[in-house]
KEGUDREN-84059 format. One record per atom (N, C-alpha, C): residue in one letter; x, y, z. Coordinates in steps of 0.05 Angstrom, whole numbers, padded with zeros to 5 digits, always signed. Each point is the difference from the previous one (the first is absolute). Example, Ala and Ser with C-alpha at 12.3 -4.5 7.8 and 13.67 -1.06 7.14 Angstrom:
# KEGUDREN-84059
a+00264-00114+00156 a-00018+00024+00000 a+00018+00024+00000 s-00007+00021-00014 s+00016+00024+00001 s-00015+00022+00014 
# end
This chain:
# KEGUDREN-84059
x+03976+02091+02717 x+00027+00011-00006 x+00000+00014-00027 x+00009+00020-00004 x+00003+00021-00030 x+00020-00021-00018 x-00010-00014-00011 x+00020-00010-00034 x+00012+00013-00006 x-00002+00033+00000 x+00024+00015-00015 x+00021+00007+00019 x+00003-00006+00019 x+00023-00003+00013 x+00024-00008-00007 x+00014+00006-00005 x+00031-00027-00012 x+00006-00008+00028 x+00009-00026-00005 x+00013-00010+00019 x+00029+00008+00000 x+00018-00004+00018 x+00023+00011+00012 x+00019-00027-00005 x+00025+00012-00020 x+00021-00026-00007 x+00014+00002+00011 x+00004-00018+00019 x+00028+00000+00017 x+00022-00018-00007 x+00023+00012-00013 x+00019-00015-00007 x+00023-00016+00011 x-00006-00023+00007 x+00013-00021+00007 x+00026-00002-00008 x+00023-00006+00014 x+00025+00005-00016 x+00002-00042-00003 x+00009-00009-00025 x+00009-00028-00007 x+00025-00011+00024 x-00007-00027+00006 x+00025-00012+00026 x+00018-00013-00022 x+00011-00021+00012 x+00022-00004-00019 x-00018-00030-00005 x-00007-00015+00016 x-00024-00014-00013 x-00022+00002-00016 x-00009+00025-00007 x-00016+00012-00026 x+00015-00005-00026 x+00019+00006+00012 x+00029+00006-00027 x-00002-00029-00010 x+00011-00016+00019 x+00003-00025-00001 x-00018-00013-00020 x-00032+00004+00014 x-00018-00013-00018 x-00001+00009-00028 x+00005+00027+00007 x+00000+00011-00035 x+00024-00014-00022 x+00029+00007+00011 x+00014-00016-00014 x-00005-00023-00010 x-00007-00019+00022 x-00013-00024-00009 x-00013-00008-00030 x-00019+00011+00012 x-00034-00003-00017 x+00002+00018-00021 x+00018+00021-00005 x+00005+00010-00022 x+00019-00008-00017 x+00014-00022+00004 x+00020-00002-00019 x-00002-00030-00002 x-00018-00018+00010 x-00017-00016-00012 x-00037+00005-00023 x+00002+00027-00001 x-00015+00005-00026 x-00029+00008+00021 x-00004+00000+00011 x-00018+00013+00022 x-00010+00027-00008 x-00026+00009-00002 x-00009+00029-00016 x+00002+00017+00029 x+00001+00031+00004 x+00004+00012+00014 x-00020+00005+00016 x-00031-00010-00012 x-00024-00003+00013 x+00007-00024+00016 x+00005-00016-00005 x+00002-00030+00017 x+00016+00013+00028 x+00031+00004-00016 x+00020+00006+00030 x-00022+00021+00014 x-00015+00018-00007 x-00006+00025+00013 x-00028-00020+00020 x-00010-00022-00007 x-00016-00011+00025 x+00003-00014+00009 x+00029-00016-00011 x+00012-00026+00015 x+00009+00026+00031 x+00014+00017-00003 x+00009+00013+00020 x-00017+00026+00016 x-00016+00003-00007 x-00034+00015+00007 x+00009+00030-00001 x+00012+00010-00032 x+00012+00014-00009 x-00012+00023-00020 x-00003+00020-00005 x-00019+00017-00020 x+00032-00010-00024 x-00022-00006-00027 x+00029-00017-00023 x+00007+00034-00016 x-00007+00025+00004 x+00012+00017-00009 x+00025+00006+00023 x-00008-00004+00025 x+00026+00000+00022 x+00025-00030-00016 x-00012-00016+00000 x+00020-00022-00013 x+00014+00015-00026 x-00015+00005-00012 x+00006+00012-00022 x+00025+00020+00004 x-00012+00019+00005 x+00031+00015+00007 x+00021-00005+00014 x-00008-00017+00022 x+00028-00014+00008 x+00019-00014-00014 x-00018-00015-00023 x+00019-00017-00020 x+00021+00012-00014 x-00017+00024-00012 x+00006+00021-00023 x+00019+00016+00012 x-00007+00015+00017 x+00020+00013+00013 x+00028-00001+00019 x+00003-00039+00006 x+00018-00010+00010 x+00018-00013-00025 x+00017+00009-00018 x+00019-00012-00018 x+00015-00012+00016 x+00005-00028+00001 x+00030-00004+00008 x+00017-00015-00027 x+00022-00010+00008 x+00017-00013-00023 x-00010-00019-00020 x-00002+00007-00018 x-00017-00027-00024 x-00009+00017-00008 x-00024-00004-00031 x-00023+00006-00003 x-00022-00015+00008 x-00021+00009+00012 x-00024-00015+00012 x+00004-00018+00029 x+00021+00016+00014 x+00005-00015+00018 x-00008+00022+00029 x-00004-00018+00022 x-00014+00016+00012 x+00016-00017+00031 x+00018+00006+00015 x+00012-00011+00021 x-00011+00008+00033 x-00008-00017+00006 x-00022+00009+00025 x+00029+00019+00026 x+00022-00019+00005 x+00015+00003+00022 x+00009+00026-00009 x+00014+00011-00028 x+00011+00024-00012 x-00020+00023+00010 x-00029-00006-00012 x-00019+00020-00007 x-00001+00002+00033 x+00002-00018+00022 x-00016+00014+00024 x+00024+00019+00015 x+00022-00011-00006 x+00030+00004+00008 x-00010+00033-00004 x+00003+00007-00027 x-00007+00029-00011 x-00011+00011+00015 x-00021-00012+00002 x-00031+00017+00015 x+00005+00010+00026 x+00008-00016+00009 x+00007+00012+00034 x+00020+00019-00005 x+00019-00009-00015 x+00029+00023-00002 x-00023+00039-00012 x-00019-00002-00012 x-00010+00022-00007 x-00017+00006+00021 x-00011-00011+00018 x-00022+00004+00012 x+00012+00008+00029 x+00026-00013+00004 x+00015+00005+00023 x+00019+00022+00002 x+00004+00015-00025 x+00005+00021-00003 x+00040-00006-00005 x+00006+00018+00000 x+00035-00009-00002 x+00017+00001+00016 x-00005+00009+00029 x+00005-00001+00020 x-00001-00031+00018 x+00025-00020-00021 x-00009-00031+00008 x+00009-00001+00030 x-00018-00007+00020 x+00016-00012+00024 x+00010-00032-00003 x+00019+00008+00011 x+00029-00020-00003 x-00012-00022+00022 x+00015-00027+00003 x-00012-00018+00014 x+00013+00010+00031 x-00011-00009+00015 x+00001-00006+00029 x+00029+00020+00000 x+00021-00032+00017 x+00024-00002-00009 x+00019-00031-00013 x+00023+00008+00002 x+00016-00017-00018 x-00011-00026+00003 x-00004-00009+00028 x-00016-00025+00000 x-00023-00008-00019 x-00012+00021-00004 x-00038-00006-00022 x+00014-00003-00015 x+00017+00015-00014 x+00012+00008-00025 x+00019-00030-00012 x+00017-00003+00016 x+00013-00028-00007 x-00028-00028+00005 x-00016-00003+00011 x-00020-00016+00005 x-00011-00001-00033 x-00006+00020-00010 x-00022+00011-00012 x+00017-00012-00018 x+00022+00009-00019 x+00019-00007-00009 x+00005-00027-00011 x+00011-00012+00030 x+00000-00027-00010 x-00021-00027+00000 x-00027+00009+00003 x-00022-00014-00003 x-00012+00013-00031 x+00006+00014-00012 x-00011+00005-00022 x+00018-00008-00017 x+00032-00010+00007 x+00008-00019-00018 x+00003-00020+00001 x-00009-00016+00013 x-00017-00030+00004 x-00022+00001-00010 x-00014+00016-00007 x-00025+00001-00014 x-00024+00003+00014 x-00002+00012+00023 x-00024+00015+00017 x-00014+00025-00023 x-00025+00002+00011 x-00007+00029-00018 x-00001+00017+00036 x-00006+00025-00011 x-00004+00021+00020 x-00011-00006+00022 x-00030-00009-00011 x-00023-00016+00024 x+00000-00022+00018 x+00029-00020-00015 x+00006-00017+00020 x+00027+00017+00022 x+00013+00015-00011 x+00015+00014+00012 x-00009+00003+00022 x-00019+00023+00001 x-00019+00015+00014 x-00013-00022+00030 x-00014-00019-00013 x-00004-00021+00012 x+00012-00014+00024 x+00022-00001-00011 x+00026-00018+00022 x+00015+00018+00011 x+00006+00022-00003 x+00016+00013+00012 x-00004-00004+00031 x-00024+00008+00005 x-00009+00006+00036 x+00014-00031+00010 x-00008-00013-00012 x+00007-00029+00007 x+00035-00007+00007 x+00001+00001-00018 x+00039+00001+00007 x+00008+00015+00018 x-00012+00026-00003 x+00015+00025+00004 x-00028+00015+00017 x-00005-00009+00021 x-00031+00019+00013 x+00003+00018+00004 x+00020+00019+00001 x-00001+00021+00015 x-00001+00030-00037 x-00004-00014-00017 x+00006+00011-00023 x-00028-00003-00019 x-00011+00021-00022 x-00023+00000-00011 x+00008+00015-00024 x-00015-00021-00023 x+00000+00021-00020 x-00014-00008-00018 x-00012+00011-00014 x-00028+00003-00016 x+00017-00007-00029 x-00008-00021-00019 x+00000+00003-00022 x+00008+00014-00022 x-00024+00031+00009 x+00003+00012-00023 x+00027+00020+00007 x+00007+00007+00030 x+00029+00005+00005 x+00024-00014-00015 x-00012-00022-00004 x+00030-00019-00010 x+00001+00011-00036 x-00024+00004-00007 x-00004-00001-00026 x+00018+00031-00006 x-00019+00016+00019 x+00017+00015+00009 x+00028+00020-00008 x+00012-00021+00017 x+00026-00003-00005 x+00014-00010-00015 x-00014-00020-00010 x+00017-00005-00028 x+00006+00017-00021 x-00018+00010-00007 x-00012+00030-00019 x+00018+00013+00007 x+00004+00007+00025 x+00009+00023+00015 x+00034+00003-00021 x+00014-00018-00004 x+00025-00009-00008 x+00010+00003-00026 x-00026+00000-00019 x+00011+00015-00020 x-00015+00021-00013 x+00022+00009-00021 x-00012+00028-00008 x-00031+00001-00019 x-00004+00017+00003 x-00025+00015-00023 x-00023-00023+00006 x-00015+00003+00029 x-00014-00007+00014 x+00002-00023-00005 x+00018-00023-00006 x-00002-00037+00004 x+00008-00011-00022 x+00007+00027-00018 x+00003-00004-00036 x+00032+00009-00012 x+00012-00004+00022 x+00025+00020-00017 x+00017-00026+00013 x+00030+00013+00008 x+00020-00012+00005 x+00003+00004+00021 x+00014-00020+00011 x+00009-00003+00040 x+00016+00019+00011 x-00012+00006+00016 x+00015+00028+00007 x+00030-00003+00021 x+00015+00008+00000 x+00019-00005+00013 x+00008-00006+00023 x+00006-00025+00012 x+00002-00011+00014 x-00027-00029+00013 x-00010+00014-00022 x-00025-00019+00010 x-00005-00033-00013 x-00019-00009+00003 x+00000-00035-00014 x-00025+00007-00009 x-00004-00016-00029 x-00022-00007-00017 x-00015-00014+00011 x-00024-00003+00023 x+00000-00025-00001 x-00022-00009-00022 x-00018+00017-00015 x-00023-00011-00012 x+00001-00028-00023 x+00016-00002+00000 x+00004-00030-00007 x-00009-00025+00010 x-00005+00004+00025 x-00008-00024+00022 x-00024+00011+00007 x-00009+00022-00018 x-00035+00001+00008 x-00013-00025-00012 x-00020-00016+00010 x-00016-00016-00016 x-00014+00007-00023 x+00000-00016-00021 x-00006+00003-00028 x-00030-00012+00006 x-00019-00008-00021 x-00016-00011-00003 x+00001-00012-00026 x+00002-00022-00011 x+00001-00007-00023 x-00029-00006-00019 x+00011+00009-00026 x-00028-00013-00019 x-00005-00020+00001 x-00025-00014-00013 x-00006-00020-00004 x+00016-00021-00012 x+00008-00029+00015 x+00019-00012-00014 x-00011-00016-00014 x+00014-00005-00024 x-00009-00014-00029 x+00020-00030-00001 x-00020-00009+00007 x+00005-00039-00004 x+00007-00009-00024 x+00022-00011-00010 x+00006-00007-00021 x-00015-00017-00010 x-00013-00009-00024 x-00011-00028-00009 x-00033+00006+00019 x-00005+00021+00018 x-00030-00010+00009 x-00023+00008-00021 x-00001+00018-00007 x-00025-00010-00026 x+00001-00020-00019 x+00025-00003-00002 x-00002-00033-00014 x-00008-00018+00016 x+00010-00003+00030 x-00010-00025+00009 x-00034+00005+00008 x-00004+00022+00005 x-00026+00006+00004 x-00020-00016-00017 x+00011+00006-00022 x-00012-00018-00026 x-00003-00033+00001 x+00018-00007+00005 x+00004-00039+00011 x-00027+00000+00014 x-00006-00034-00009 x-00012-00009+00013 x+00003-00002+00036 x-00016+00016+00025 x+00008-00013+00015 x-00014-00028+00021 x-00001-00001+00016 x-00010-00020+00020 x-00014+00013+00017 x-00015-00013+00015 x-00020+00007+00015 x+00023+00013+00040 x-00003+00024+00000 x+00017-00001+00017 x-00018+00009+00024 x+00009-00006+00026 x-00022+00009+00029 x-00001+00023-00005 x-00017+00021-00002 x+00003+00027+00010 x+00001+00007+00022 x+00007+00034-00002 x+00011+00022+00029 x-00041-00003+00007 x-00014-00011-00011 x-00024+00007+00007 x-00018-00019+00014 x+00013-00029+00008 x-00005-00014+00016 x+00019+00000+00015 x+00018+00020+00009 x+00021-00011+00023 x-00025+00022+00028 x+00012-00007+00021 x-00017-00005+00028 x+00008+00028-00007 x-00023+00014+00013 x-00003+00031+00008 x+00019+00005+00023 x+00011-00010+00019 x+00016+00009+00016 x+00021+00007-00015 x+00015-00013-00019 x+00020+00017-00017 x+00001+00022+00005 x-00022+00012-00020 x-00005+00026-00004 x-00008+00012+00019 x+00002-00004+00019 x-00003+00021+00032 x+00029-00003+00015 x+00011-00010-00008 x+00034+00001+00017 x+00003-00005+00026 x-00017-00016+00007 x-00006-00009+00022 x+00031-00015+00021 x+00012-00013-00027 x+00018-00032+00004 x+00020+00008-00007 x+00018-00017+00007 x+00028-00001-00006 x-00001-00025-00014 x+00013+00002-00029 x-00004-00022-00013 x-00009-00004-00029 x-00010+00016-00012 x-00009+00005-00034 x+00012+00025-00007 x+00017-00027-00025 x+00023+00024-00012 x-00002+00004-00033 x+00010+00013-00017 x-00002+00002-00019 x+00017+00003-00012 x+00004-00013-00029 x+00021+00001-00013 x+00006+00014-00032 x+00019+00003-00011 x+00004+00010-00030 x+00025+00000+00000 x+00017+00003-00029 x+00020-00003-00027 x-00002+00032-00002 x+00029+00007+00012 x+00017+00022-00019 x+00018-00008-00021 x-00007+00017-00023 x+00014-00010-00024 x+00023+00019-00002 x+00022-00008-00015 x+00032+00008-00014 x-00006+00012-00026 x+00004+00022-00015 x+00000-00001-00028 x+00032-00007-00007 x+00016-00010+00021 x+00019+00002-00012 x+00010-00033-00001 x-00014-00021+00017 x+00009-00026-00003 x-00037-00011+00010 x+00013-00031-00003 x-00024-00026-00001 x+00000+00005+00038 x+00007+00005+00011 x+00002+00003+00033 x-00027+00018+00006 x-00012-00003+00025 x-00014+00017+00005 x-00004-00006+00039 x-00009+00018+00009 x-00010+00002+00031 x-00019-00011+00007 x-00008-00015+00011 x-00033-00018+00022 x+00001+00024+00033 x-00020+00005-00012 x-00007+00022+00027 x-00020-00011+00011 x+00008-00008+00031 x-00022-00009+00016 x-00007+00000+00022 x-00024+00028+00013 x-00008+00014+00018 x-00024-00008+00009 x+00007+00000+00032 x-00028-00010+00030 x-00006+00037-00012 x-00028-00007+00008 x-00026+00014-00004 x-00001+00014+00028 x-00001-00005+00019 x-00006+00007+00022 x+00035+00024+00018 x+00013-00024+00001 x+00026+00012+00010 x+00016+00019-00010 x-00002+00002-00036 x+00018+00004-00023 x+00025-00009-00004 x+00010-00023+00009 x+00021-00020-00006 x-00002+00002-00028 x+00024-00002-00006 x+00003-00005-00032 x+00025-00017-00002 x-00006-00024-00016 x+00032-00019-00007 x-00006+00002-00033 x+00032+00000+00005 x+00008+00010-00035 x+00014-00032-00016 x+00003-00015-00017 x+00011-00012-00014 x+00008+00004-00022 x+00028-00011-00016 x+00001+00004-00033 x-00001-00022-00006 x-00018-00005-00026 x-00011-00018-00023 x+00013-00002-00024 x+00017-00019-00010 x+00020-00001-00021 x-00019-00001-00023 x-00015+00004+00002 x-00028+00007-00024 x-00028-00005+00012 x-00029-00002-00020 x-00020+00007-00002 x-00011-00024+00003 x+00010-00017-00001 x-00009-00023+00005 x-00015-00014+00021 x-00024-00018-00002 x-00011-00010+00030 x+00010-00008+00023 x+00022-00021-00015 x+00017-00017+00023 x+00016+00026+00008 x+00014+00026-00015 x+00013+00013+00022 x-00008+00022+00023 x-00039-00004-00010 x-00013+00018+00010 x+00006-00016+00034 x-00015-00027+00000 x-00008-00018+00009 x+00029-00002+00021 x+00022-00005-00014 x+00026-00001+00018 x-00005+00028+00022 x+00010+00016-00016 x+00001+00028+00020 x-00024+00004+00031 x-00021-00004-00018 x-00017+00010+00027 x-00007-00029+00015 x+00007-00021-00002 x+00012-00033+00011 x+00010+00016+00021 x+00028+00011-00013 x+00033-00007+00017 x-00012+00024+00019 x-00013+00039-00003 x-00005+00011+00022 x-00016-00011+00014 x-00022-00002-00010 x-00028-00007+00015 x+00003-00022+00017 x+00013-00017-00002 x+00005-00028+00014 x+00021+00005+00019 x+00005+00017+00012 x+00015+00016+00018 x-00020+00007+00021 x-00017+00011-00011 x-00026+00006+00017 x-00009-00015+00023 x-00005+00009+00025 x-00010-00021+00012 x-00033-00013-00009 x-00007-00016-00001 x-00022-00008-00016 x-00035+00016+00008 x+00006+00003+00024 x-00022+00018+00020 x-00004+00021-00012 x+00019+00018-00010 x-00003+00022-00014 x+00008-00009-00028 x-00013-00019-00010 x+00005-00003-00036 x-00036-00009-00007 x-00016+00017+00007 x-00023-00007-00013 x-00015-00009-00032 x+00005+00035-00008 x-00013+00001-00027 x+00025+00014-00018 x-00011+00000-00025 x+00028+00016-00018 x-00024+00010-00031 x+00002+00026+00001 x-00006+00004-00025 x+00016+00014-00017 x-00014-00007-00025 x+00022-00002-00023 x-00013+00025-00017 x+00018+00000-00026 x-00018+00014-00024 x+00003-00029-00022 x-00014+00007-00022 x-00014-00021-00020 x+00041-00017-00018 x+00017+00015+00004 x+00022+00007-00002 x+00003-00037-00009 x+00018-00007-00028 x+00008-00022-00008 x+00016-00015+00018 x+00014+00007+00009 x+00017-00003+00029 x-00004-00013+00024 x-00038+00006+00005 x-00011+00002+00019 x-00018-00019-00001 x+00003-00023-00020 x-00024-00021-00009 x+00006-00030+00020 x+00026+00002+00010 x+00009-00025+00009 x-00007+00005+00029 x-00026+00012+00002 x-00010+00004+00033 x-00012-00024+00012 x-00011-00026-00006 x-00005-00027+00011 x+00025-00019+00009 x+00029+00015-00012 x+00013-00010+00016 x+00015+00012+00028 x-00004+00022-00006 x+00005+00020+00026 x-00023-00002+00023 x-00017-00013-00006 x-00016+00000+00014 x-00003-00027+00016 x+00009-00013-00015 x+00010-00021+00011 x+00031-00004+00011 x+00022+00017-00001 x+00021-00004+00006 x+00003+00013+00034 x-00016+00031-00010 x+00001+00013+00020 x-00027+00000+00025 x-00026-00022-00012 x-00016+00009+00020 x-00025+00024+00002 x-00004+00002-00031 x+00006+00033+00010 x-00024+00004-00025 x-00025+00018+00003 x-00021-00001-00024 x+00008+00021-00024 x-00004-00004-00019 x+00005+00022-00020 x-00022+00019-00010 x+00001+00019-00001 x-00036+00016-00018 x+00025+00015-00019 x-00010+00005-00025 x+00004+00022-00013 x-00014+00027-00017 x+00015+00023+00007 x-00014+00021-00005 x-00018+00004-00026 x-00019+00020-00009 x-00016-00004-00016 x+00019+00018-00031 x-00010-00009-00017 x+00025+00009-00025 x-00003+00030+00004 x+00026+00021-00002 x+00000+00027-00002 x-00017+00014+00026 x+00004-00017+00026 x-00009+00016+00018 x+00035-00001+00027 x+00016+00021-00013 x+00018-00009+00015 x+00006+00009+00032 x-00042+00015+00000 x+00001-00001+00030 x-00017-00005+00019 x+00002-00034-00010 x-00003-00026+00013 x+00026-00009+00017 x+00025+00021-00010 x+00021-00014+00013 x+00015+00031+00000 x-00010+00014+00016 x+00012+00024+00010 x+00017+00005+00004 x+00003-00016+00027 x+00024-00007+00017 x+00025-00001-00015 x+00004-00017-00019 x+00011-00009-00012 x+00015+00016-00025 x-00022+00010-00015 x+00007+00025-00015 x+00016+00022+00016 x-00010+00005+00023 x+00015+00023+00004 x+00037-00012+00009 x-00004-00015+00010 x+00027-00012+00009 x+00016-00006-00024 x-00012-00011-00022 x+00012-00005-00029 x+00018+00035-00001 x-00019+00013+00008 x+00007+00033-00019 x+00026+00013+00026 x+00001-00019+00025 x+00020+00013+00021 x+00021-00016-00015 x+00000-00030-00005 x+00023-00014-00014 x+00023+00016-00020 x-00024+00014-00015 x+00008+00009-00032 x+00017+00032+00002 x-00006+00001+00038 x+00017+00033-00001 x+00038-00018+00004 x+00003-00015+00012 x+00020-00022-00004 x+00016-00010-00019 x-00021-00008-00024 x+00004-00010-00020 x-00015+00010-00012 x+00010+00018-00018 x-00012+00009-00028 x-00011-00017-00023 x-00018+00016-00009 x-00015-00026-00017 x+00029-00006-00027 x+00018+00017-00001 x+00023-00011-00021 x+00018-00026+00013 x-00002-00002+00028 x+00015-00018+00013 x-00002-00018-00012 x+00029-00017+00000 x+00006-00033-00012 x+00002-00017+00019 x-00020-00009+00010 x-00004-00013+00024 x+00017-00029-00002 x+00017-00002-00020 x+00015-00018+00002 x+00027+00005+00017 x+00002+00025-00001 x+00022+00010+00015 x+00004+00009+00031 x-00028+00001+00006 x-00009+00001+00026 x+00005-00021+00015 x+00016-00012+00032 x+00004-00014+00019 x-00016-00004+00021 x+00003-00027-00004 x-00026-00003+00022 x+00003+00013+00026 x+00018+00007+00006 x+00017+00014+00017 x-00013+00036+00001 x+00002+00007-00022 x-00018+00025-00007 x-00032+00002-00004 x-00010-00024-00001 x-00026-00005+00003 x-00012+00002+00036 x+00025-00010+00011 x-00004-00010+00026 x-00001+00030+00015 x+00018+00019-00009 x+00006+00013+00010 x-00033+00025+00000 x-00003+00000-00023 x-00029+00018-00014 x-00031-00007+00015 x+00011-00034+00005 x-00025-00010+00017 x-00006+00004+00026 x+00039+00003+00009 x-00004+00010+00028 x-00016+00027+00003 x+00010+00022-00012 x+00004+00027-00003 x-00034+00005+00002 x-00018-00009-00020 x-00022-00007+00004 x-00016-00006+00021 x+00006-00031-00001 x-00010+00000+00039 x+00008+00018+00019 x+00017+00010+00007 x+00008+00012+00025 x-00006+00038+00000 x-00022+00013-00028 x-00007+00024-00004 x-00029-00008+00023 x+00003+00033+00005 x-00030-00002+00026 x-00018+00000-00013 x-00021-00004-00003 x-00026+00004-00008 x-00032+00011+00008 x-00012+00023-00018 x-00015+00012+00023 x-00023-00005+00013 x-00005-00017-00013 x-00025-00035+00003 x+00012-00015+00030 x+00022+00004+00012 x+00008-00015+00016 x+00012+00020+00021 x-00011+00018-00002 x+00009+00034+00014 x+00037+00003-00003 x+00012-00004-00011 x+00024+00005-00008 x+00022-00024+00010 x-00012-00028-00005 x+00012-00023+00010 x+00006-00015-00027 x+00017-00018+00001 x+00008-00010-00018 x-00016-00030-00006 x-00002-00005-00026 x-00014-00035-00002 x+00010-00012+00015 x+00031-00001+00001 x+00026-00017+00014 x-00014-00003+00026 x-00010+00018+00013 x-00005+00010+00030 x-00029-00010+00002 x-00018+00003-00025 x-00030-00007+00007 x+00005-00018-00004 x+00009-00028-00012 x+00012-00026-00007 x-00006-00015+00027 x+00024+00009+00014 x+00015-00012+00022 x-00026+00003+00024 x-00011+00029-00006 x-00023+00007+00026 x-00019-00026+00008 x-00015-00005-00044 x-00025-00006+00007 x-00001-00037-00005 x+00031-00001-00009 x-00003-00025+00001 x+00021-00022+00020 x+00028+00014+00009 x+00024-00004+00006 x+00012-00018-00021 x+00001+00011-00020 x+00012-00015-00020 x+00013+00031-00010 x+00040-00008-00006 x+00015+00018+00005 x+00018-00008-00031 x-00005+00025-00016 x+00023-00009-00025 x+00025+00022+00007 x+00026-00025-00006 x+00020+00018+00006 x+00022+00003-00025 x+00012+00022-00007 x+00014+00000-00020 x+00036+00002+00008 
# end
């Protein structure tokens, strides 16, 4: 073969999961070489995507905004409008419950079979609504909805954890002796847990999500404390039918030390994740970051009702998912185990 040949660059256009990763991994301090092979990327293509996508902030880089854009330029300005009124109110009011586009997309056929619509149509159309291509003001007669696009949040910053990092701790099981079936998602039954924190009171959230189904039960914690760690995920988890209450992992979290008695209350083995790998508990993280479009990280979770917790948890469970071809946990729950949560 002739070496002096150039090879032929064919330019790949970025999905909204490129975006995704980039946001990510870039605004956790990630070099542009990294994102550019975490995502099997040339990092001068990363590169200009960063640079050339400003959105609101300095150094901020919004995956759902930037892809929103992209299609609106690439699709030219001639937006086609949804279906009819039916997509349109559908579309509507699942994106303010907190669906993104893709679960939209997802469920529609389902509810509604006789109806189809692609994502980046919905995105679309949102765009479509206001002025100076997605950047100006609502044009008349129309609804904002970009508000109820999904955010992705930064990295959340634990109050007191490099200090406790520092403490002496105890010898805890690790995520590295728990049974390999875990980690293949085989089961119904190993769930994971974590502490959303308040900057505005001692209150905080116990988030605690099945691995397999994506169930998630929410509790509030009148502080940081063991015993109220220990109460909370007690009072959900012990709800559980025991069949599906296997394993539970944790992060290294002060909160999270009173695991020999949960384990004895509930039955149930503990591992915890390895320090600063917070994806040992994926699952979990990402559900933390669906919570926080809900509750803003300014929220005073003292002011929050369990009643409004209840309601966020439903809202949660009952979104389709595309791991489950556009079915809900609520629905894979009930499938794989007949065990039925009702709100």
């Amino acid at each position: 073969m002739n070496k002096n040949i150039k090879r032929l660059r064919v330019f790949k256009q970025f999905t909204l999961q490129d975006r995704i990763e980039i946001e990510i991994n870039y605004r956790n301090g990630m070099s542009i070489r990294g994102i550019a092979r975490k995502i099997g990327r040339d990092p001068g293509s990363v590169s200009r995507e960063i640079d050339g996508r400003p959105s609101r902030g300095v150094g901020k880089y919004q995956a759902y905004i930037v892809h929103g854009k992209a299609l609106k330029k690439r699709l030219g300005k001639k937006s086609k409008r949804l279906k009819n009124e039916l997509i349109r109110s559908y579309v509507s009011e699942k994106l303010k419950i907190g669906w993104s586009p893709e679960q939209i997309s997802l469920r529609l056929p389902i509810d509604h079979p006789d109806n189809n619509i692609s994502h980046e149509a919905i995105y679309q159309f949102i765009y479509a609504q206001i002025r100076r291509g997605g950047n100006g003001k609502v044009k008349e007669g129309c609804e904002d909805l970009r508000p109820y696009l999904p955010r992705r949040n930064t990295r959340r910053q634990r109050k007191g954890f490099r200090q406790s990092q520092r403490a002496e701790r105890p010898v805890l099981p690790s995520i590295e002796s728990r049974p390999a079936i875990i980690a293949q998602r085989m089961r119904i039954g190993d769930w994971e847990d974590d502490t959303i924190m308040s900057k505005q009171s001692s209150e905080r959230l116990k988030t605690i999500n099945e691995r397999v189904s994506g169930i998630v039960l929410i509790g509030k914690m009148k502080d940081g404390t063991i015993n109220e760690s220990n109460r909370v995920v007690e009072e959900r988890l012990g709800n559980v039918p025991g069949h599906i209450r296997k394993t539970l992992t944790r992060d290294r979290g002060k909160e999270n030390l009173g695991w020999q008695e949960l384990e004895k209350q509930l039955e149930i083995s503990c591992y915890f994740a390895r320090a600063y790998c917070s994806q040992d508990r994926g699952s979990n993280e990402n559900i933390n970051g669906l919570i926080r479009r809900f509750f803003p990280k300014r929220t005073d979770f003292a002011k929050i009702s369990d009643e409004d917790i209840r309601h966020v948890e439903y809202l949660l469970n009952s979104r389709p998912r595309k791991r489950h071809g556009g079915k809900t946990p609520l629905e894979i729950l009930r499938e794989r185990t007949g065990v039925a949560i009702t709100y």
